[in-house]
matplotlib code that plots the C-alpha trace (Angstrom):
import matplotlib.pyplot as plt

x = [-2.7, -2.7, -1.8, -4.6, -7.0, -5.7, -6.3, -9.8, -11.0, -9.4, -12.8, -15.0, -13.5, -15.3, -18.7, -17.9, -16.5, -18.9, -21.2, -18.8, -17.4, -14.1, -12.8, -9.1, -7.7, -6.7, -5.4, -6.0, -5.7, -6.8, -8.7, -10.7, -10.1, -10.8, -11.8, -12.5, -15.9, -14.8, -16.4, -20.4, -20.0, -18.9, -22.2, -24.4, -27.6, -26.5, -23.0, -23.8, -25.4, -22.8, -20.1, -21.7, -23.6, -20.6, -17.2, -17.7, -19.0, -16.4, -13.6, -14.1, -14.8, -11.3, -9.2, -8.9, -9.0, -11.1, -13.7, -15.7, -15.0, -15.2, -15.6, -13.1]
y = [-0.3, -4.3, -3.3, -0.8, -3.2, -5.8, -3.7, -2.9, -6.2, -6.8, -4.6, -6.5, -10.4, -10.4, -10.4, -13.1, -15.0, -15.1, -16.7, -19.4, -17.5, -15.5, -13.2, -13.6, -10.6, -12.0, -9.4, -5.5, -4.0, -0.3, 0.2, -3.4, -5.7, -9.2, -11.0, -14.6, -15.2, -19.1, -20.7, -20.5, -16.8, -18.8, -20.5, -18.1, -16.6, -13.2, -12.9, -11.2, -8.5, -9.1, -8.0, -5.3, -3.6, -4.4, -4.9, -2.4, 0.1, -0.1, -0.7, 2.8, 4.3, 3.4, 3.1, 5.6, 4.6, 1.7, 1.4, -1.8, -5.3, -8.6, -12.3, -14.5]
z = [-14.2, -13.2, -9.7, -9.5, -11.2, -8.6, -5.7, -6.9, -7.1, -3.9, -2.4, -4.6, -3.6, 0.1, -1.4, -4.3, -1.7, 0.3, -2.1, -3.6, -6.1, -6.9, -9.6, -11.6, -13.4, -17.3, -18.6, -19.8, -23.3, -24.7, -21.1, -21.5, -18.6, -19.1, -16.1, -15.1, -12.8, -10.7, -8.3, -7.8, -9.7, -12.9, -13.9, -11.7, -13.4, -12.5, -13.1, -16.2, -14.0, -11.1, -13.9, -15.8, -12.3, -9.6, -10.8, -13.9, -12.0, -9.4, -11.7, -13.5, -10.0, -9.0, -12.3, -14.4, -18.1, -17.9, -20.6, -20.2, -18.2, -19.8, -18.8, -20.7]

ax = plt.figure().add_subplot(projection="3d")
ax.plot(x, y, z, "-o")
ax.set_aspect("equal")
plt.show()
């Protein structure tokens, strides 16, 4: 599942990237993935949003048996 998690937030990077920020895989357990926001996207306003209405969404789009992403 890491290297389909992985390859999803490969299409998600470019636009994080493009404002300052990146995104690390932590880790996966029971279908949560736990995620690290750096860069500009750490102490953004929206990454709260950026999480829950981006990578979430595409994350369960592309992987099956995700449930929920978290910021660690």
């Amino acid at each position: 599942m890491n290297a389909e998690i992985e390859k999803a937030l490969d299409t998600i990077r470019p636009a994080l990237q493009a404002d300052g920020g990146d995104i690390e895989l932590v880790g996966v357990e029971n279908g949560v993935v736990k995620v690290r926001l750096r860069g500009a996207c750490g102490s953004c306003p929206m990454a709260t949003m950026t999480l829950k209405q981006g990578v979430e969404v595409r994350l369960k789009q592309m992987v099956p048996g995700v449930v929920r992403v978290e910021s660690v």
